[in-house]
DODOSE-43915 format. One record per residue (C-alpha): x, y, z; residue number from 1; residue in one letter. Coordinates in steps of 0.25 Angstrom, whole numbers, plus 5000, padded with zeros to 4 digits. Example, Ala and Ser with C-alpha at 12.3 -4.5 7.8 and 13.67 -1.06 7.14 Angstrom:
BEGIN
+------+------+------+-----+-----+
:   c1 :   c2 :   c3 :   n : res :
+------+------+------+-----+-----+
: 5049 : 4982 : 5031 :   1 :   A :
: 5055 : 4996 : 5029 :   2 :   S :
+------+------+------+-----+-----+
***
This chain:
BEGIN
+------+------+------+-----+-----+
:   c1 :   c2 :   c3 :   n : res :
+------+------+------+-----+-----+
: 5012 : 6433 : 5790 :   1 :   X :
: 5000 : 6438 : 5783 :   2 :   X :
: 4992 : 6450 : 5790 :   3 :   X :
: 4983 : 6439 : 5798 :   4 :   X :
: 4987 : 6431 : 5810 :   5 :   X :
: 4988 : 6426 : 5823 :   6 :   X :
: 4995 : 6434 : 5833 :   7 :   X :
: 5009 : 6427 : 5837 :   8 :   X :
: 5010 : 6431 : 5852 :   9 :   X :
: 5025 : 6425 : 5850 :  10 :   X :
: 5029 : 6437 : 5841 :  11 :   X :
: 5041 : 6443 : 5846 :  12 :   X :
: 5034 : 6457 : 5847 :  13 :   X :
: 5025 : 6449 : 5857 :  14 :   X :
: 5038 : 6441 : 5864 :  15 :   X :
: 5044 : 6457 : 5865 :  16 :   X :
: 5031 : 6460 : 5872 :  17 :   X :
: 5029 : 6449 : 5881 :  18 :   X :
: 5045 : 6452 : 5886 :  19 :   X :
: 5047 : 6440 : 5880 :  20 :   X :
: 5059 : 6443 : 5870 :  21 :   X :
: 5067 : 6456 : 5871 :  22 :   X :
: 5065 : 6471 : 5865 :  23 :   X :
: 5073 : 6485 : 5866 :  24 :   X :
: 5060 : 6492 : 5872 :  25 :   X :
: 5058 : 6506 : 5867 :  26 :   X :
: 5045 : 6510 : 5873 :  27 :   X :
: 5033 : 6501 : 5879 :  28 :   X :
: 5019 : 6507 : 5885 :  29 :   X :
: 5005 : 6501 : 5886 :  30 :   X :
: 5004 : 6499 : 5873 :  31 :   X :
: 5014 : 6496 : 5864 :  32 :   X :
: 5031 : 6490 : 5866 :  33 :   X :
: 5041 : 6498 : 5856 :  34 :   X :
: 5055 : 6490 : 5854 :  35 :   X :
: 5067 : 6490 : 5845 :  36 :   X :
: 5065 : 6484 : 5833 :  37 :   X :
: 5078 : 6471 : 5834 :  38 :   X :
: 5077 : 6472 : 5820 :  39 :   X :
: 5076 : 6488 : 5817 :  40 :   X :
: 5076 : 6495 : 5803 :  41 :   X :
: 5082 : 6506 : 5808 :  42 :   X :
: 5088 : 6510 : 5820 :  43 :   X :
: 5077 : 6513 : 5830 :  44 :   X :
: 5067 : 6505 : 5824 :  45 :   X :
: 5056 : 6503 : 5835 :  46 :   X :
: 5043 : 6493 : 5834 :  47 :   X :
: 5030 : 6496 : 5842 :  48 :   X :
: 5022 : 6484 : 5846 :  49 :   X :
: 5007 : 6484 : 5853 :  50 :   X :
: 5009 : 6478 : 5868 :  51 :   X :
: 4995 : 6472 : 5868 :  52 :   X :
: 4991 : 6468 : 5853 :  53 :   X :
: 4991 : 6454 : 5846 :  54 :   X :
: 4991 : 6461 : 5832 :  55 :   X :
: 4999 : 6455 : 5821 :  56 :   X :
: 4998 : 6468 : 5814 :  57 :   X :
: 4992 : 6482 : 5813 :  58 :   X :
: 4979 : 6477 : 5807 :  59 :   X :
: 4978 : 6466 : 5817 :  60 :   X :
: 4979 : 6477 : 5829 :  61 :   X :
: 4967 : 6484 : 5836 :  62 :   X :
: 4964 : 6499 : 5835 :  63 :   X :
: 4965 : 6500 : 5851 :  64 :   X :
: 4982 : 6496 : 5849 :  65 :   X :
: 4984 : 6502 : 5837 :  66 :   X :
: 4983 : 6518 : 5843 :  67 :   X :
: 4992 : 6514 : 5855 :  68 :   X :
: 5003 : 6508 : 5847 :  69 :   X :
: 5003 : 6518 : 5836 :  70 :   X :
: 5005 : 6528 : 5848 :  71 :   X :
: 5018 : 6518 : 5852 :  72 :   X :
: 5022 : 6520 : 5839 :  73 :   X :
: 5023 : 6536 : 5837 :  74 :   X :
: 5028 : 6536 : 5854 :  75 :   X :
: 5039 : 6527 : 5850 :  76 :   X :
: 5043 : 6533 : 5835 :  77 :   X :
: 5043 : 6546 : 5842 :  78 :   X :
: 5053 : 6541 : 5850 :  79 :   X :
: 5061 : 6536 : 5839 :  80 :   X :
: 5062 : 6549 : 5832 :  81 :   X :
: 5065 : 6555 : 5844 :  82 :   X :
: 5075 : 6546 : 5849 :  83 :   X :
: 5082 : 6542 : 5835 :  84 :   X :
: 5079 : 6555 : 5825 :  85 :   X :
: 5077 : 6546 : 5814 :  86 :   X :
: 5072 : 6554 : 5801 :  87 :   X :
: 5060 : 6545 : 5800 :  88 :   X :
: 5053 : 6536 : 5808 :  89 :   X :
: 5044 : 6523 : 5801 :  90 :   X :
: 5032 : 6518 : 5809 :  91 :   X :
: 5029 : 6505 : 5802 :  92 :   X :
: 5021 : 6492 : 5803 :  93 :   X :
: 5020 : 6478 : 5797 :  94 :   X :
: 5007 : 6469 : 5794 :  95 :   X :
: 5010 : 6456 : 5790 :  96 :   X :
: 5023 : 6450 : 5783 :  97 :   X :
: 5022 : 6454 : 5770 :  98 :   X :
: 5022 : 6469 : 5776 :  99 :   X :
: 5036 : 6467 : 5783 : 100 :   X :
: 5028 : 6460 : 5797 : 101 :   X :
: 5038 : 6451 : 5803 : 102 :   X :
: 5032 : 6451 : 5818 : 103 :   X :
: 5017 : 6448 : 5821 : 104 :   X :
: 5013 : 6458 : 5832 : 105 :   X :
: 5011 : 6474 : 5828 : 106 :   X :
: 5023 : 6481 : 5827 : 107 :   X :
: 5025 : 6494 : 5822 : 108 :   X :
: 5040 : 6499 : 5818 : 109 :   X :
: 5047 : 6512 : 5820 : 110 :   X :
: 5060 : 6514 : 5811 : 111 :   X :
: 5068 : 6528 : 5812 : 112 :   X :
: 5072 : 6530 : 5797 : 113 :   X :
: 5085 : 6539 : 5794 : 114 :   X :
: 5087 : 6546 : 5781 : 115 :   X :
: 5099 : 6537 : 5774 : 116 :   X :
: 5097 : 6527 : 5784 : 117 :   X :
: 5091 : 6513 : 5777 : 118 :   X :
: 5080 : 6504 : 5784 : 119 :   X :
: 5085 : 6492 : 5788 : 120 :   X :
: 5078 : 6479 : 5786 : 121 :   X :
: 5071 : 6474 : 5796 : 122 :   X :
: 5075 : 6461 : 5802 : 123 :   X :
: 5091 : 6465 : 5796 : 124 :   X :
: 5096 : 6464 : 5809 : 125 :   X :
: 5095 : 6463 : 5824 : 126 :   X :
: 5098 : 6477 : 5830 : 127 :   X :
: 5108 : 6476 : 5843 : 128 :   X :
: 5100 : 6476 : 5855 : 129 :   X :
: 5108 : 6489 : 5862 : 130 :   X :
: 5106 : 6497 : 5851 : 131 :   X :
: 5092 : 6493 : 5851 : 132 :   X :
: 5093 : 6499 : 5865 : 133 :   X :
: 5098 : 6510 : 5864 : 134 :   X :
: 5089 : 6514 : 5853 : 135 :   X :
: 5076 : 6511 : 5861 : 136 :   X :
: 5083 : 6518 : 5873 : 137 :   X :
: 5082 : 6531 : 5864 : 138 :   X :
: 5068 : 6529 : 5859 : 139 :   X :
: 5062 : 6525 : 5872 : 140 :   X :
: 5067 : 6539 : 5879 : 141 :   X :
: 5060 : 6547 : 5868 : 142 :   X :
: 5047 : 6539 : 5870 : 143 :   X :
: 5037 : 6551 : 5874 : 144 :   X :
+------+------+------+-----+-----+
***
């Protein structure tokens, strides 16, 4: 999908947030949801989503929800260095299929990194659900 389009209200982020298909919760405010990603990169790997937006993608997204989910964002990749002790941490976002964009609703990624650890590739494999919980466990109880 191109850069321009229709909002799909049946994108799976929207499902998630609608409590319409499942998520291992990490943190959820006003604002924004943060969940396990089922097809992590790395172990940790966290995606924030805006609660009240129909934007595809960062360019789509208005100034007003831009400062309140990049402030979700650093809460919840503080939590993940906190909670995990990666050696770095990469905050990243996706604008259209041909930058690696597979879901249409904003999202942005928060991979732990570990020197000698590969990056996975996305969509490899499902992680196990427990795991996934016990993961999100930890980072939820470091969320300032």
């Amino acid at each position: 999908m191109s850069l321009d389009g229709t909002y799909d209200p049946g994108n799976i982020f929207a499902r998630i947030l609608r409590g319409e298909m499942p998520s291992v919760r990490v943190f959820e405010d006003d604002h924004v949801l943060a969940f396990m990603d089922v097809f992590p990169q790395a172990r940790g790997h966290t995606l924030v989503i805006p609660k009240h937006s129909t934007a595809r993608n960062f360019l789509e997204e208005t100034p007003e929800n831009i400062g309140p989910l990049m402030e979700g964002v650093q809460r919840v990749a503080k939590a993940v260095r906190a909670a995990l002790n990666p050696d770095g941490i990469v905050i990243t976002q996706f604008n259209g299929s041909p930058a690696g964009q597979t879901v249409y609703h904003l999202h942005v990624h928060i991979i732990p990194r570990w020197e000698g650890v590969a990056l996975g590739r996305h969509g490899e494999g499902m992680a196990d659900v427990e795991e996934l919980k016990g993961l999100a466990a930890q980072i939820s109880a470091k969320i300032a």
